[in-house]
TIVO-2410 file (N, C-alpha, C; in nm, 3 decimals):
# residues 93
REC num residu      c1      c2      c3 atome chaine
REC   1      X   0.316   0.661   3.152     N      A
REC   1      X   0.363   0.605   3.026    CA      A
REC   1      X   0.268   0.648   2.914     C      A
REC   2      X   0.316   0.685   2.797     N      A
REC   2      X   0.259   0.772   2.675    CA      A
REC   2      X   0.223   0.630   2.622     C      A
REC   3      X   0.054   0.649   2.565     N      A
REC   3      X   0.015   0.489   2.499    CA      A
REC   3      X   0.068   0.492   2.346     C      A
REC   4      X   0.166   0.579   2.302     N      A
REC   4      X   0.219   0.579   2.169    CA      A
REC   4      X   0.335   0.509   2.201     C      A
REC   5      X   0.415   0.533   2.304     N      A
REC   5      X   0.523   0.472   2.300    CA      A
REC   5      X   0.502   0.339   2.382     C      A
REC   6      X   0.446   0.272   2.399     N      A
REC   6      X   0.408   0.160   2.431    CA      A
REC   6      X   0.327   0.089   2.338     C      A
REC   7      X   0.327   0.110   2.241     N      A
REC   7      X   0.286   0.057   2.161    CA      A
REC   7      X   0.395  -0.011   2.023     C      A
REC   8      X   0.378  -0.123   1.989     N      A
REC   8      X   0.511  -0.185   1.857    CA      A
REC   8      X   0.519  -0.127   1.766     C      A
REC   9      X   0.594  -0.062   1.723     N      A
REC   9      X   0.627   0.036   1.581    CA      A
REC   9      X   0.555   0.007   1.486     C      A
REC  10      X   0.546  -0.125   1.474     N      A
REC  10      X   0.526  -0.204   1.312    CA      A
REC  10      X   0.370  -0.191   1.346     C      A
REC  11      X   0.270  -0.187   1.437     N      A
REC  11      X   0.146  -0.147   1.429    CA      A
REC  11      X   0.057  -0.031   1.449     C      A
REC  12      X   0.164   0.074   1.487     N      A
REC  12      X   0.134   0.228   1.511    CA      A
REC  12      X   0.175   0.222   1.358     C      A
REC  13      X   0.263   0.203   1.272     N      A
REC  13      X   0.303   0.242   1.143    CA      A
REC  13      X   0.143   0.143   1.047     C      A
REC  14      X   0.134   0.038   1.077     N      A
REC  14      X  -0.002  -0.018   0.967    CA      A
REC  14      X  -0.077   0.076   1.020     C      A
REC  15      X  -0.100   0.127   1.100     N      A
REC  15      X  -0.238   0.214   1.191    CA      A
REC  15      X  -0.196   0.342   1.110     C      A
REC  16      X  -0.113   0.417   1.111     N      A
REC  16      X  -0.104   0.538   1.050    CA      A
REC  16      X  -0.117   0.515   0.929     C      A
REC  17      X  -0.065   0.407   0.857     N      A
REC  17      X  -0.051   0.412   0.717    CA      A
REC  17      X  -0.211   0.406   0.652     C      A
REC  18      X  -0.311   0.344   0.731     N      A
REC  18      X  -0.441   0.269   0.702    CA      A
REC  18      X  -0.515   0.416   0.752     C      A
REC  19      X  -0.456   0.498   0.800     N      A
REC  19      X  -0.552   0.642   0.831    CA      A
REC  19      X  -0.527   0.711   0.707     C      A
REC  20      X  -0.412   0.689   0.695     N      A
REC  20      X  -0.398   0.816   0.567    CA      A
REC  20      X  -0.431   0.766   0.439     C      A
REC  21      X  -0.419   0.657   0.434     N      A
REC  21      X  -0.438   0.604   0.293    CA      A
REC  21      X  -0.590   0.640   0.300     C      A
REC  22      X  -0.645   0.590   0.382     N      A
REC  22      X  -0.763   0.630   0.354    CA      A
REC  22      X  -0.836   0.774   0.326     C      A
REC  23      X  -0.766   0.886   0.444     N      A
REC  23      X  -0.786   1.020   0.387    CA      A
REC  23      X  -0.737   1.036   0.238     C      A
REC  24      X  -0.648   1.009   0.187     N      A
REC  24      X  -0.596   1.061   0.021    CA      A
REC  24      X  -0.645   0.977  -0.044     C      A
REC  25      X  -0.700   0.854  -0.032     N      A
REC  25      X  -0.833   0.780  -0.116    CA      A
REC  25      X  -0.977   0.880  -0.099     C      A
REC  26      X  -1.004   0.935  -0.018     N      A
REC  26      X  -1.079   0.952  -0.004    CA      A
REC  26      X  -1.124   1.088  -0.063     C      A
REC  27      X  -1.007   1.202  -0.104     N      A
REC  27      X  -0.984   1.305  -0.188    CA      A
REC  27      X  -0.922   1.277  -0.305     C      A
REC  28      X  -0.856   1.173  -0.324     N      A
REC  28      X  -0.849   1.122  -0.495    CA      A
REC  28      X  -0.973   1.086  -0.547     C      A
REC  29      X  -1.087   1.009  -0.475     N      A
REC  29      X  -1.200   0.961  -0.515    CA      A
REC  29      X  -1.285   1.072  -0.584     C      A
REC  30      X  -1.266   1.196  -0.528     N      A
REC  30      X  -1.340   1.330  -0.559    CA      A
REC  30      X  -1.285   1.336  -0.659     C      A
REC  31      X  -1.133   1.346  -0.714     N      A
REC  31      X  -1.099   1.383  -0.833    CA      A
REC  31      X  -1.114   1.252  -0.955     C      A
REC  32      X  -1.165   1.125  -0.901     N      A
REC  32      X  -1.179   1.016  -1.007    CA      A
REC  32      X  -1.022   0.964  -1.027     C      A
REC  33      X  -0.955   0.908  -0.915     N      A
REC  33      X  -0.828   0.910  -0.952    CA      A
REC  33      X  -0.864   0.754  -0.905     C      A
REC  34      X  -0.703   0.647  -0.959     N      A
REC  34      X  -0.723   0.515  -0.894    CA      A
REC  34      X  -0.701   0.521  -0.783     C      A
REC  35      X  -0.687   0.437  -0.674     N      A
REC  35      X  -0.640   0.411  -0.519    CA      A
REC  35      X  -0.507   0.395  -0.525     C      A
REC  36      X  -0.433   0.364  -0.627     N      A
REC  36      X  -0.320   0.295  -0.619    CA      A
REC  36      X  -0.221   0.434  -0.632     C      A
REC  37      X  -0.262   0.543  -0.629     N      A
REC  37      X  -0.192   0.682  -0.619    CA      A
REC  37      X  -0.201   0.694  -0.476     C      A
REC  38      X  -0.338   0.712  -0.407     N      A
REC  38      X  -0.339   0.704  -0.277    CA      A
REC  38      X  -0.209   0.636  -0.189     C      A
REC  39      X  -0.215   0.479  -0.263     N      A
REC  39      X  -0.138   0.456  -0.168    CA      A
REC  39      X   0.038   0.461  -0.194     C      A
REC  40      X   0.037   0.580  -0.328     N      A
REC  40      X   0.182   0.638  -0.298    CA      A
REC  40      X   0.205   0.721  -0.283     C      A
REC  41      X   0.116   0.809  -0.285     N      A
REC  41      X   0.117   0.954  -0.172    CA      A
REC  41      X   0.105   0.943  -0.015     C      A
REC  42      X   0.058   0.829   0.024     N      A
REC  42      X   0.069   0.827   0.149    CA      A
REC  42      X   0.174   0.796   0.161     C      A
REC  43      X   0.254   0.638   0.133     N      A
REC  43      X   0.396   0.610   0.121    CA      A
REC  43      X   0.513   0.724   0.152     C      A
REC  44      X   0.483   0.826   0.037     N      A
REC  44      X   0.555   0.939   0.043    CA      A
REC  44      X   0.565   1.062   0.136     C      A
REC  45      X   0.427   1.079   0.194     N      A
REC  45      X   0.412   1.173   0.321    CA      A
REC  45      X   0.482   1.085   0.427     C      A
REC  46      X   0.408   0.984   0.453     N      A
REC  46      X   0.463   0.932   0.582    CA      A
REC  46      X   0.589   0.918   0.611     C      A
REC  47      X   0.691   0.864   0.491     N      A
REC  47      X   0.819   0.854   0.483    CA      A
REC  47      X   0.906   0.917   0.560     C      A
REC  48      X   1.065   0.943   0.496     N      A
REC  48      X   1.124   1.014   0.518    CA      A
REC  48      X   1.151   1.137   0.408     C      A
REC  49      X   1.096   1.127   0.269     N      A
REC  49      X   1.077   1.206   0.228    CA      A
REC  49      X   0.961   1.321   0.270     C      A
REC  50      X   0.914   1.300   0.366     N      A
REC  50      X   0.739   1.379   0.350    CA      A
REC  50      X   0.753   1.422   0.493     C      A
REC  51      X   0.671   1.382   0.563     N      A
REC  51      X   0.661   1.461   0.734    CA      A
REC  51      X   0.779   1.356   0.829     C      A
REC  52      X   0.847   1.272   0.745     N      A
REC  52      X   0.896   1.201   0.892    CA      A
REC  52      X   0.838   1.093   0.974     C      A
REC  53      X   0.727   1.090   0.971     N      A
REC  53      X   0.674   1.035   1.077    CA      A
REC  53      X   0.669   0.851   1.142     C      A
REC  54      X   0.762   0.804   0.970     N      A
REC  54      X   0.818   0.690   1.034    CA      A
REC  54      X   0.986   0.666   0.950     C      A
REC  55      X   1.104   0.688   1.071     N      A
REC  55      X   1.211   0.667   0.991    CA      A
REC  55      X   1.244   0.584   1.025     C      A
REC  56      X   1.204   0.424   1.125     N      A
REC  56      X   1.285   0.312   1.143    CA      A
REC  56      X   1.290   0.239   1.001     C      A
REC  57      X   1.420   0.205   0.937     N      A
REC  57      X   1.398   0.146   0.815    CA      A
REC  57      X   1.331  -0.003   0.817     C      A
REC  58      X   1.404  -0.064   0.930     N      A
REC  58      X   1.303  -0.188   0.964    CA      A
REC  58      X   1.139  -0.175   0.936     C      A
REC  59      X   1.114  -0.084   0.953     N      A
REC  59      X   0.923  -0.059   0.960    CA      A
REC  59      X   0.883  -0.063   0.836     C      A
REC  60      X   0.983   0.054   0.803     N      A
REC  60      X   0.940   0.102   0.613    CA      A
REC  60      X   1.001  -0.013   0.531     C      A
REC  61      X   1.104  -0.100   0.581     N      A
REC  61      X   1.118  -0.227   0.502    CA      A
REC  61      X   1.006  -0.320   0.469     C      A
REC  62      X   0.946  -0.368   0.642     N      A
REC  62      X   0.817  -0.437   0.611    CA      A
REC  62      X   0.727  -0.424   0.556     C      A
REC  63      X   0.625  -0.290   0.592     N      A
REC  63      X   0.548  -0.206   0.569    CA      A
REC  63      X   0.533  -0.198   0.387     C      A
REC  64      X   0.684  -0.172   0.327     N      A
REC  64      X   0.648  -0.197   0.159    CA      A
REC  64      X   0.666  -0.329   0.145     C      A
REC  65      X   0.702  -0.422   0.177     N      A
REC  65      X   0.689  -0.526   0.130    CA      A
REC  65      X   0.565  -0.588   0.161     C      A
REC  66      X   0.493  -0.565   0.289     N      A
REC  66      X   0.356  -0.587   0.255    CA      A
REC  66      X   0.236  -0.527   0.202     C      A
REC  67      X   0.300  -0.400   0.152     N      A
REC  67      X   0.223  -0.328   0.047    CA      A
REC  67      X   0.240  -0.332  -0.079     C      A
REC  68      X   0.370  -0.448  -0.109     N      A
REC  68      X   0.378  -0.495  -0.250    CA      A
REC  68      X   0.341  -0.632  -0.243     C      A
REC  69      X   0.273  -0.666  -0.145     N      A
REC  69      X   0.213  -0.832  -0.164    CA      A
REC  69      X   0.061  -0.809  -0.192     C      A
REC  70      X   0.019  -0.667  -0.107     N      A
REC  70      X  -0.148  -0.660  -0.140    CA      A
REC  70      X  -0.142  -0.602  -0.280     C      A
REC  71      X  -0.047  -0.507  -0.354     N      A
REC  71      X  -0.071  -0.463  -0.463    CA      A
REC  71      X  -0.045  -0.569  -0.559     C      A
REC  72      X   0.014  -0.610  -0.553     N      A
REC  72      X   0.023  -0.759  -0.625    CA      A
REC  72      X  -0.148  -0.873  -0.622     C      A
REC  73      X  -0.148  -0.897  -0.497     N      A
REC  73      X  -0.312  -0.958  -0.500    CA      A
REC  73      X  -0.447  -0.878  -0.564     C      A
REC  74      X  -0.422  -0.770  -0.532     N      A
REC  74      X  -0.483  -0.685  -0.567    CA      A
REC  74      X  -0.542  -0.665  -0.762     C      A
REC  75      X  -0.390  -0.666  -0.809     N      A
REC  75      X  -0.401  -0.731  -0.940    CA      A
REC  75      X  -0.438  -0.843  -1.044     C      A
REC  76      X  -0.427  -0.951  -0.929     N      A
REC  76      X  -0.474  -1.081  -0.971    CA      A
REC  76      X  -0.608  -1.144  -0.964     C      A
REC  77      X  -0.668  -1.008  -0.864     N      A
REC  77      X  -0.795  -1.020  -0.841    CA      A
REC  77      X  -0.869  -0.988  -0.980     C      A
REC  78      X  -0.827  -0.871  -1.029     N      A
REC  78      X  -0.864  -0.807  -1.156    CA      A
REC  78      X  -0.830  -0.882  -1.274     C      A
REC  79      X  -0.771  -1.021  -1.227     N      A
REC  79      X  -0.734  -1.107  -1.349    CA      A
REC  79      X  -0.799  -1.215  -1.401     C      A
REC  80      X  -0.833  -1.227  -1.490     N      A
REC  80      X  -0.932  -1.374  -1.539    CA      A
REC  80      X  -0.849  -1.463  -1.553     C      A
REC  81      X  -0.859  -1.564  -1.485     N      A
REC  81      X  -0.766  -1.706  -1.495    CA      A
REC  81      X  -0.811  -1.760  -1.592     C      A
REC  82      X  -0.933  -1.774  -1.662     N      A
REC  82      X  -0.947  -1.860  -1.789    CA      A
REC  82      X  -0.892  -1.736  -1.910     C      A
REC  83      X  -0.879  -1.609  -1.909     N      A
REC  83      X  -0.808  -1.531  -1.984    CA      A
REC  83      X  -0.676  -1.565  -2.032     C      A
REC  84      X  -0.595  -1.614  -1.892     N      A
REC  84      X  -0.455  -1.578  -1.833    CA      A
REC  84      X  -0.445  -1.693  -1.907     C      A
REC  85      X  -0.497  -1.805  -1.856     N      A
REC  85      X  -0.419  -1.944  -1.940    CA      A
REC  85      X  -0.482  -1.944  -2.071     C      A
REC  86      X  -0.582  -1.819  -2.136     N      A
REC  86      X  -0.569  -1.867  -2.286    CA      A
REC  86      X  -0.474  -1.810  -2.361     C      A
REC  87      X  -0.376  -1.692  -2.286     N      A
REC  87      X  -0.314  -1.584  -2.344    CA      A
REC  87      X  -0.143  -1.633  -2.292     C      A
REC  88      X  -0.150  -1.726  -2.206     N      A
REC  88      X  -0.004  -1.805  -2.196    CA      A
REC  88      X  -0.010  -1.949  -2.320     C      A
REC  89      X  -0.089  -1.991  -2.309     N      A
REC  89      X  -0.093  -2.117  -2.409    CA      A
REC  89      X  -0.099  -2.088  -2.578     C      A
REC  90      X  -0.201  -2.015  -2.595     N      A
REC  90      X  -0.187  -1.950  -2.744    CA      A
REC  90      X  -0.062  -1.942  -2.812     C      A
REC  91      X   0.059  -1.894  -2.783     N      A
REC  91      X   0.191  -1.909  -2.869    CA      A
REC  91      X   0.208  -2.058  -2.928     C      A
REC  92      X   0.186  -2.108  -2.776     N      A
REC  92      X   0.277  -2.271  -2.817    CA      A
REC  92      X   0.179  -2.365  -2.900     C      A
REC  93      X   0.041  -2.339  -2.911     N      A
REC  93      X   0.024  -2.403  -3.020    CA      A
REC  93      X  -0.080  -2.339  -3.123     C      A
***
């Protein structure tokens, strides 16, 4: 038995996705680029646009949706909450 195919899609796919992202972070970094390209060039290789290498849509369903929950956190990290509520409240009074 091949230990690839014994293994659950949905964690051979975080496992591949977390290799490559990291190789094209790791050659965007040389060019001074953000990460957040990285992780749509990998998106795009891995796909079905790029090498193939994951076409269950189930996978690539999850897979972006939990790569739009970290890019999302990711943002909020970079956010000042005493900023945020002075720049929502300011209109109303």
């Amino acid at each position: 038995m091949n230990l690839l195919s014994a293994m659950n899609p949905e964690i051979l796919a975080s496992v591949l996705i977390g290799v490559l992202v990291v190789l094209v972070a790791t050659v965007l970094k040389y060019f001074r680029q953000p990460y957040i390209i990285a992780y749509l060039l990998a998106g795009i290789l891995i796909g079905k646009h790029g090498f193939s290498l994951i076409t269950d849509e189930g996978v690539t369903h999850i897979m972006s949706e939990v790569g739009l929950i970290l890019l999302l956190f990711f943002v909020g990290m970079k956010t000042s909450l005493p900023q945020l509520v002075k720049n929502i409240w300011y209109p109303l009074f």
